[in-house]
py3Dmol code that shows the C-alpha trace and the ligand (Angstrom):
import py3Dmol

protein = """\
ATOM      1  CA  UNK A   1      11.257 171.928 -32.564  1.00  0.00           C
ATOM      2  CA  UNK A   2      12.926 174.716 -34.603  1.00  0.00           C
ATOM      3  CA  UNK A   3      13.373 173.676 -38.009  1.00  0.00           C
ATOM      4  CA  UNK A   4      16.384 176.115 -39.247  1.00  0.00           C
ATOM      5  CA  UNK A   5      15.450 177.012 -43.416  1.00  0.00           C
ATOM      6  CA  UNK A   6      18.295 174.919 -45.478  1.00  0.00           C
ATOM      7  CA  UNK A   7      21.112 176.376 -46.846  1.00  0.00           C
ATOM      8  CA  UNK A   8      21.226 178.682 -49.323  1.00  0.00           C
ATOM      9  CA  UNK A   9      21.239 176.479 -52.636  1.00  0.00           C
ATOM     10  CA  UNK A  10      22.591 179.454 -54.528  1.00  0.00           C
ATOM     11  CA  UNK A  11      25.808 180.563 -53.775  1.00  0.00           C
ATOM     12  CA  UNK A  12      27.715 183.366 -54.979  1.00  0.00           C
ATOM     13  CA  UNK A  13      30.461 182.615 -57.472  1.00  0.00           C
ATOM     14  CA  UNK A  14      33.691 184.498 -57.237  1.00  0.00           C
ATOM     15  CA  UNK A  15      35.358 182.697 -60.873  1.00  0.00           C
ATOM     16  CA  UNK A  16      34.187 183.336 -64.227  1.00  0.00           C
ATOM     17  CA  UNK A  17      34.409 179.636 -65.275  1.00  0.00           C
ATOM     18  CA  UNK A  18      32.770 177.829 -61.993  1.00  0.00           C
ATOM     19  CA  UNK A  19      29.068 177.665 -61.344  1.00  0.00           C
ATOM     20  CA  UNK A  20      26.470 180.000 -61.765  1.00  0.00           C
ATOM     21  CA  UNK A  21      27.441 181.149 -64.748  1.00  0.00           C
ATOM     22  CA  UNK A  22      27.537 184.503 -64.917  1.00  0.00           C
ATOM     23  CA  UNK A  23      24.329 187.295 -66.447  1.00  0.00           C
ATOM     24  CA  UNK A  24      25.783 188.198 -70.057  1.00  0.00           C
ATOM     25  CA  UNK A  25      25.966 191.701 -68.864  1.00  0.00           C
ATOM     26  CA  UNK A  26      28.676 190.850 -66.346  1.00  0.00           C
ATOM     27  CA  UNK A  27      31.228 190.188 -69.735  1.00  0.00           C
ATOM     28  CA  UNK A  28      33.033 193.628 -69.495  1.00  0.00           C
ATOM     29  CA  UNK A  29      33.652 193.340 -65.517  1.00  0.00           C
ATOM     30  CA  UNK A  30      33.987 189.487 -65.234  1.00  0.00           C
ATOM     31  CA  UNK A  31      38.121 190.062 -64.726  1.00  0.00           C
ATOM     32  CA  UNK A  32      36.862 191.326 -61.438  1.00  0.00           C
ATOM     33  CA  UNK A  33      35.954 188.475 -59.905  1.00  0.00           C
ATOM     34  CA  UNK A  34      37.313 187.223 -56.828  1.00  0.00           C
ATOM     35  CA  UNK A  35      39.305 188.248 -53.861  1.00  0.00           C
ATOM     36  CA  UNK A  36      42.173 190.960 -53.997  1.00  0.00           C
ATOM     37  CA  UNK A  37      44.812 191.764 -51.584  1.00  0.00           C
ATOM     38  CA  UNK A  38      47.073 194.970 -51.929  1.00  0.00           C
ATOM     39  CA  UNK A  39      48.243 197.960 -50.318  1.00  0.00           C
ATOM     40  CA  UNK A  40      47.790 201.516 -51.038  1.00  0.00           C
ATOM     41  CA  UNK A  41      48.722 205.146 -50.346  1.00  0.00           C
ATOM     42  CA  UNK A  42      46.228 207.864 -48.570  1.00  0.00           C
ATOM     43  CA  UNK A  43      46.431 211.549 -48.500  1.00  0.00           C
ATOM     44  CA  UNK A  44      43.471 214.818 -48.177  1.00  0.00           C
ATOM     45  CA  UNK A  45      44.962 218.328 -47.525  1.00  0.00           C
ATOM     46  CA  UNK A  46      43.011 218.612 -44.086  1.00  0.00           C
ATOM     47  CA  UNK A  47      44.766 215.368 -42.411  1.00  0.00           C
ATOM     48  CA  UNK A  48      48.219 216.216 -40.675  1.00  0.00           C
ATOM     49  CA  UNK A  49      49.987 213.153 -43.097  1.00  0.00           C
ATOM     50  CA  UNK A  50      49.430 210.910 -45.507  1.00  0.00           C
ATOM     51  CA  UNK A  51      48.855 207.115 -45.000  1.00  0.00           C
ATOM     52  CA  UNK A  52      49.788 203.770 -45.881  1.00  0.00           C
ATOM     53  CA  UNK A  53      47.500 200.874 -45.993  1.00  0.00           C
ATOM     54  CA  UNK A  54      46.087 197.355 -47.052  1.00  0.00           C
ATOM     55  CA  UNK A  55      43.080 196.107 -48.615  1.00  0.00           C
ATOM     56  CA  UNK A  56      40.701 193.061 -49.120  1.00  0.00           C
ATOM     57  CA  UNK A  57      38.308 194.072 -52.050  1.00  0.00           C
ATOM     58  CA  UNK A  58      36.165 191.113 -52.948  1.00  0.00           C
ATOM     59  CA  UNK A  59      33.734 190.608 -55.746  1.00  0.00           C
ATOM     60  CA  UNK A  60      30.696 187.763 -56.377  1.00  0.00           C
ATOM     61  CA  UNK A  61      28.025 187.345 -58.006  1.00  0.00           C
ATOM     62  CA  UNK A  62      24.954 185.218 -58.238  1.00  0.00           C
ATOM     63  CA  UNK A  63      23.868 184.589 -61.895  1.00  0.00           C
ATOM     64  CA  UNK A  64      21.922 187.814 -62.025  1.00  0.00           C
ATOM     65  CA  UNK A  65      23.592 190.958 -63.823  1.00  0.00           C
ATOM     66  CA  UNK A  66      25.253 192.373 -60.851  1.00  0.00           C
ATOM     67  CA  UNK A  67      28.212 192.325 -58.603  1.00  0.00           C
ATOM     68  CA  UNK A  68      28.478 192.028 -55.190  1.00  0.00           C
ATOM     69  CA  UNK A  69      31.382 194.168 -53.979  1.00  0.00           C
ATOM     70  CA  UNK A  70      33.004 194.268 -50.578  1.00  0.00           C
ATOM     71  CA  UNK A  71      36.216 196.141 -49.407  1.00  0.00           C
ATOM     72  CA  UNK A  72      37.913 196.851 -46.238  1.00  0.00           C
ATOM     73  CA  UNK A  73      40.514 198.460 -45.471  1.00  0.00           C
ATOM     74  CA  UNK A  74      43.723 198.258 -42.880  1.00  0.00           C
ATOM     75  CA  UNK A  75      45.922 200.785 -41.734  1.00  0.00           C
ATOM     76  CA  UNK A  76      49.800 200.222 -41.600  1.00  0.00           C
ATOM     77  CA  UNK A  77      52.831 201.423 -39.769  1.00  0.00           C
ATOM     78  CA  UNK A  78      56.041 202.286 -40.841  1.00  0.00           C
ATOM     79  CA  UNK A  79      56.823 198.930 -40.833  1.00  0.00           C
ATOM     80  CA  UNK A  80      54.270 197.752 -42.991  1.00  0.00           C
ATOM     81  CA  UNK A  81      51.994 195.906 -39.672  1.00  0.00           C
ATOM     82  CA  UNK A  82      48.401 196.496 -39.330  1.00  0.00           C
ATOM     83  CA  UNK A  83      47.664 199.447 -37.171  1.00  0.00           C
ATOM     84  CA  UNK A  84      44.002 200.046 -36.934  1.00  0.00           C
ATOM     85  CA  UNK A  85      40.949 198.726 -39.111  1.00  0.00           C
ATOM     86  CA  UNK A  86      39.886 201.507 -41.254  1.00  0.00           C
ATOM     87  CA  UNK A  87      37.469 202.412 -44.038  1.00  0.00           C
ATOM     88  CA  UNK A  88      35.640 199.141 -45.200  1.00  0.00           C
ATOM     89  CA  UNK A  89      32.236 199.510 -47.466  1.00  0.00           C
ATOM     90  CA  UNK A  90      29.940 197.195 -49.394  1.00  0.00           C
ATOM     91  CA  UNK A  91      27.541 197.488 -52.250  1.00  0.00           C
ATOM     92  CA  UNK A  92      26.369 196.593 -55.920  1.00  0.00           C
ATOM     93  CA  UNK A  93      27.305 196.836 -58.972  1.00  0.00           C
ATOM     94  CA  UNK A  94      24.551 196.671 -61.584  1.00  0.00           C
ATOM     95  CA  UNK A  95      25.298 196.097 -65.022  1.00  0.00           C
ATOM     96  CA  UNK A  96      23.574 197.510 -67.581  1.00  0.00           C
ATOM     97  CA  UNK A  97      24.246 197.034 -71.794  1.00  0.00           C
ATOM     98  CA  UNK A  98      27.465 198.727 -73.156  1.00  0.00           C
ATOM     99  CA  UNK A  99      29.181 198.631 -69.951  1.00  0.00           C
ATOM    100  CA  UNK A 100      27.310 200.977 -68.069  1.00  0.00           C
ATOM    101  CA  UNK A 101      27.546 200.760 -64.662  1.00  0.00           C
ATOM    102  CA  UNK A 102      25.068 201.944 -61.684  1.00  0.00           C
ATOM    103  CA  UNK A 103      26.547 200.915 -58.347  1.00  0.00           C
ATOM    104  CA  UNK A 104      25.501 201.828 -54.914  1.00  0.00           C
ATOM    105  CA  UNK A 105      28.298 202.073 -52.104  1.00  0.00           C
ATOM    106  CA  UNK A 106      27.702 202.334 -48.539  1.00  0.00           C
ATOM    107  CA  UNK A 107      29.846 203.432 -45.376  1.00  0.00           C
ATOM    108  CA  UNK A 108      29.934 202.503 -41.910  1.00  0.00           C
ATOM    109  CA  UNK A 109      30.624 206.219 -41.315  1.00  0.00           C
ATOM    110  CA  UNK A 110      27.401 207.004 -42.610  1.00  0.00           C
ATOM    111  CA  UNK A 111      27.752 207.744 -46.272  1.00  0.00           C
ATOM    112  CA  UNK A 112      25.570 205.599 -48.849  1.00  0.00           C
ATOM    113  CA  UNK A 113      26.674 206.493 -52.550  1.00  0.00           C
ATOM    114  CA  UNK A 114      25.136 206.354 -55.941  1.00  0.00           C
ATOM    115  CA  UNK A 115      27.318 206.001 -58.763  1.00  0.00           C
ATOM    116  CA  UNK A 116      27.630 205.742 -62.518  1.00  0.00           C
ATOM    117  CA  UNK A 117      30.106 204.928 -64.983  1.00  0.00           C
ATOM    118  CA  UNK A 118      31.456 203.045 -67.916  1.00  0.00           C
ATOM    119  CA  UNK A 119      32.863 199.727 -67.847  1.00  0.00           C
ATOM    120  CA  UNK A 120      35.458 198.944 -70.901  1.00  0.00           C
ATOM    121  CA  UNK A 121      38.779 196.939 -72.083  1.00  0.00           C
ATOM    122  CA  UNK A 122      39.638 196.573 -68.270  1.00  0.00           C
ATOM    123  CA  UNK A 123      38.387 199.270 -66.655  1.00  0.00           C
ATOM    124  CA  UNK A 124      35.759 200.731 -64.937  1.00  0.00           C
ATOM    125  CA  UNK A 125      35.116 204.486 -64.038  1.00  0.00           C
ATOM    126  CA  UNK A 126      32.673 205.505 -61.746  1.00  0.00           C
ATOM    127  CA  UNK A 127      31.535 208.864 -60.487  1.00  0.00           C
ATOM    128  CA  UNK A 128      29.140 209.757 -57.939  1.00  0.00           C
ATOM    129  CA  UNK A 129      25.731 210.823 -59.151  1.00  0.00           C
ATOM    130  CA  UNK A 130      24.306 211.328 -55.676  1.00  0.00           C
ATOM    131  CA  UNK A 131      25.669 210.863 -51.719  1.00  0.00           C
ATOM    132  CA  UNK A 132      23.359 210.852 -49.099  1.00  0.00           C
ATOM    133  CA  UNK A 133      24.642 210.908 -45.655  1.00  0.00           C
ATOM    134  CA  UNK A 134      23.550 210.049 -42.287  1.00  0.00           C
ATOM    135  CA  UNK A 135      23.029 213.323 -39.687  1.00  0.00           C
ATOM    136  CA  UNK A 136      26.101 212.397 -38.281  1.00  0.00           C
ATOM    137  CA  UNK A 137      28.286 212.112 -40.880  1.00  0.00           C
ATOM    138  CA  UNK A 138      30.792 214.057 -42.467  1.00  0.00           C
ATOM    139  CA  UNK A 139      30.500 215.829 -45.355  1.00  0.00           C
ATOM    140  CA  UNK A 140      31.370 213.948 -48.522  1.00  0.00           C
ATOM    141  CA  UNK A 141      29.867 215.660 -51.756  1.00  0.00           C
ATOM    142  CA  UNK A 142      31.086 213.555 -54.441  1.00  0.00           C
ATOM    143  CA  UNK A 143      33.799 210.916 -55.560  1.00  0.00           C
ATOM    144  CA  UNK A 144      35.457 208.924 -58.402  1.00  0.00           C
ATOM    145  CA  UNK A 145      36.776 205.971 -58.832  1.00  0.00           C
ATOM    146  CA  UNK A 146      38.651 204.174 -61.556  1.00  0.00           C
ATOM    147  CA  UNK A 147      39.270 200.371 -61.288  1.00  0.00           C
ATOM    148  CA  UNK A 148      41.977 198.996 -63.765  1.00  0.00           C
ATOM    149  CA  UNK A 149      42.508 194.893 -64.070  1.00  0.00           C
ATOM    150  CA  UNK A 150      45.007 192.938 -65.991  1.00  0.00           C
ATOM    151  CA  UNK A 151      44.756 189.061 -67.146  1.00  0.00           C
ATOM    152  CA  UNK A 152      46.728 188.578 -64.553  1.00  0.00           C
ATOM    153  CA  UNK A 153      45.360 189.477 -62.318  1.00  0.00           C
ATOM    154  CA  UNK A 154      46.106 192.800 -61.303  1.00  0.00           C
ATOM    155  CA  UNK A 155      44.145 195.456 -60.107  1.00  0.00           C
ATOM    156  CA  UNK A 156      44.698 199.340 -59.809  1.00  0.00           C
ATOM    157  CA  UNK A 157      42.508 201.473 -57.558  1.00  0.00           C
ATOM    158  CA  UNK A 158      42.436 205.337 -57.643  1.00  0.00           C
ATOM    159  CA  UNK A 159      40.202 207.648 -55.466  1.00  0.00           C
ATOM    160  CA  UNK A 160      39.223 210.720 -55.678  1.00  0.00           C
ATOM    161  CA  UNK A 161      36.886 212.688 -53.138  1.00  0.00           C
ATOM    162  CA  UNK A 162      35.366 215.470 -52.802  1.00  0.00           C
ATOM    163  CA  UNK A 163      34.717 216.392 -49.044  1.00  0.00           C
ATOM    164  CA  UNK A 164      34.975 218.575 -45.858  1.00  0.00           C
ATOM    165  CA  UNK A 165      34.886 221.732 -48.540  1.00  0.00           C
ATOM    166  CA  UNK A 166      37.611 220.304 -50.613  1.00  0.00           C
ATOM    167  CA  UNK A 167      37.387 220.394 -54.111  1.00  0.00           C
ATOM    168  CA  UNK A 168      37.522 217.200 -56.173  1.00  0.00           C
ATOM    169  CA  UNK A 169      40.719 215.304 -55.694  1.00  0.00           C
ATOM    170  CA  UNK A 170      42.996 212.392 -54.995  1.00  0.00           C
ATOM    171  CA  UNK A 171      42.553 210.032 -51.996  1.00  0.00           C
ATOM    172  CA  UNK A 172      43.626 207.081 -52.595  1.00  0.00           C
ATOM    173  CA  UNK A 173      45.698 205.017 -54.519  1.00  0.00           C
ATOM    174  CA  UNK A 174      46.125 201.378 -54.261  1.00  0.00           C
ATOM    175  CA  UNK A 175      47.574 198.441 -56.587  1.00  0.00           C
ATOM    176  CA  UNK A 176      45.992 194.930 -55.445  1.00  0.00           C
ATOM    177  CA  UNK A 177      46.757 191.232 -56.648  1.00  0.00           C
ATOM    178  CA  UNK A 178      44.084 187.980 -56.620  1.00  0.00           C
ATOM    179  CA  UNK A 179      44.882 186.194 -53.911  1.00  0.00           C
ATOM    180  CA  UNK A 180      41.367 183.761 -54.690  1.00  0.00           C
TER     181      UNK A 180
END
"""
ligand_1 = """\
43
HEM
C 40.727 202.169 -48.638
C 39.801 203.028 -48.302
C 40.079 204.226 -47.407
C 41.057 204.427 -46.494
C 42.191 203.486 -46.100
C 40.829 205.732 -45.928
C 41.620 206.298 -44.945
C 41.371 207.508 -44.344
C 42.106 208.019 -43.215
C 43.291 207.323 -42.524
C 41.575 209.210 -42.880
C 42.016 210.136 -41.724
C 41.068 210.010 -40.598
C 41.253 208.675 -39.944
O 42.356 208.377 -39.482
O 40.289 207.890 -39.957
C 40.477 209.450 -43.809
C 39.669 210.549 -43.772
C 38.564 210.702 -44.567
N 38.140 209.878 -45.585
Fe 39.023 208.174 -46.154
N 39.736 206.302 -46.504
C 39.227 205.405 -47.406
C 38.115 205.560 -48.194
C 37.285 206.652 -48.164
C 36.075 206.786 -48.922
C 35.521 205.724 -49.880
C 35.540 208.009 -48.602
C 34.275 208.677 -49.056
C 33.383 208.206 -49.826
C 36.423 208.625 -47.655
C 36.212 209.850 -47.081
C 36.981 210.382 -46.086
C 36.648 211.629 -45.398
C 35.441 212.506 -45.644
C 37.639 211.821 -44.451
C 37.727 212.961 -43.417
C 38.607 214.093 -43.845
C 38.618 215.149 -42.751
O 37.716 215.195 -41.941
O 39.551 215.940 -42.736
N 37.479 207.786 -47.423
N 40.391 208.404 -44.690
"""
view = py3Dmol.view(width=600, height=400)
view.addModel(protein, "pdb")
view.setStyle({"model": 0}, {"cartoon": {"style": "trace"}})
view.addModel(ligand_1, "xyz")
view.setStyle({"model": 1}, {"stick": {}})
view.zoomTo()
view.show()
């Protein structure tokens, strides 16, 4: 008889205050903990227009100093109603003293990043130290991001990329809530 393995007795945590308690080292990014919800605005000089869309972003963790972050991303119509899935990605975020931050990012379109940044009074900055990319995928040769969270719960996203032989500059722009 198969004997399935039990479940896994240690959950992620998506609240600062509930079980595990969180690695020390999670202190300056613990306001990002959760689930988000927003919309945001799109734009690159080689696409015909720019773009409106919605987001889930989440972030968990499992005691251990990093996050797990996950994000995907909706396209909208005029109207505001979903239109096509669209960019989604997944990664960590490990957490080193002072704030530092050394994530890794990857893509269903075949980019994995590395990046690095500084984590401090509510916001995090990260740019890309490295990009490696499948032999199919376009070319992305660097980004940055900069992640800004209120108490309450508030978060502003701004991206910039540098790709398809454009130089370094803004992507996206989004402004998400906690919704959990
Ligand atoms: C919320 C997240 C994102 C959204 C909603 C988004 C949306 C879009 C859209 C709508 C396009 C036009 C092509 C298409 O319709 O698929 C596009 C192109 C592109 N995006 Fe994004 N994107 C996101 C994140 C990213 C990230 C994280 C990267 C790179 C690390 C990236 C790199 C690119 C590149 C390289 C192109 C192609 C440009 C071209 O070939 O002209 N995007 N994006």
């Amino acid at each position: 008889m198969f004997d399935p393995a039990p479940e896994h007795p240690y959950p992620d945590g998506h609240r600062p205050d509930e079980a595990p308690a969180p690695h020390p080292l999670l202190a300056p990014v613990l306001g990002l903990l959760g689930t988000w919800h927003g919309r945001g605005q799109g734009e690159y000089p080689t696409l015909d227009a720019d773009f409106t869309y919605a987001q889930e972003v989440t972030f968990s963790h499992d005691g251990r100093p990093f996050l797990r972050y996950e994000a995907r991303a909706w396209l909208l119509d005029a109207d505001e109603a979903p239109l096509r899935p669209s960019a989604r990605e997944s990664g960590w975020w490990r957490m080193q003293p002072e704030g530092r931050v050394e994530a890794l990012i990857t893509q269903p379109t075949g980019i994995a990043e590395i990046a690095v940044g500084q984590a401090a009074g509510g916001s995090i900055d990260l740019s890309t130290s490295e990009v490696a990319r499948t032999p199919t995928a376009k070319e992305v040769k660097a980004t940055r991001r900069r992640y800004t969270f209120t108490d309450d719960g508030q978060l502003t996203f701004v991206h910039d990329l540098e790709a398809v032989g454009q130089p370094l500059q803004h992507h996206l722009s989004a402004l998400l809530r906690r919704t959990a």
